[in-house]
Phi, psi and omega in degrees: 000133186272130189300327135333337178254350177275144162337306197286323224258354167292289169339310187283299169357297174318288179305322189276355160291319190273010184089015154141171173290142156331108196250141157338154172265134180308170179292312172280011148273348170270340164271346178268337199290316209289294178277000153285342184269322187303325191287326179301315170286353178268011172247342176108342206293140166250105209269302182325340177240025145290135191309192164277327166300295185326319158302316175309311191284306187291331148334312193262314171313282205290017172235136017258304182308278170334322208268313179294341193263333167268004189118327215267128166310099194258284197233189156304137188280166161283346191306297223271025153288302158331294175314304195325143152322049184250106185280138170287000000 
C-alpha cells in the first residue's frame, strides 16, 4: 500500500495544508461564544442575516459587556461625565 492511499496520511496531509489540526476552544473563547449568541437572542438579532449595522451593535454589546465583565476599561463611563465640575 502506497503512503499516499493510506488514509491517515491523506488526513495528515490535509491537516498540515490547512495549518495543522483543529483544536478545541479554551473555555473562555466559549464563554465569549456563549455571551454572544445571548446578546443576539436578547435582541432578537439573527446575525448571519443581520444588516451590517445590526451586526456592528452586537458586536459592540458584547466586547464591552466582556470587557465590563473582566474589569477591562473600553471608554469613559458616564459617571464620570456626570462628577465633572461645570459652572453655569
Amino acid at each position: 500500500m502506497n503512503a499516499h492511499d493510506d488514509p491517515q496520511f491523506v488526513i495528515d496531509d490535509l491537516a498540515a495544508k490547512a495549518g495543522g489540526y483543529f483544536a478545541m476552544p479554551s473555555k473562555e473563547e466559549m464563554a465569549f461564544t456563549d455571551l454572544f449568541f445571548n446578546i443576539c437572542n436578547q435582541f432578537g438579532i439573527h446575525y448571519a442575516s443581520a444588516s451590517p449595522k445590526a451586526r456592528f451593535f452586537v458586536d459592540e454589546v458584547t466586547r464591552v459587556t466582556w470587557a465590563h465583565m473582566h474589569g477591562e476599561k473600553t471608554a469613559p463611563s458616564f459617571s464620570s461625565f456626570a462628577k465633572s465640575d461645570i459652572s453655569a
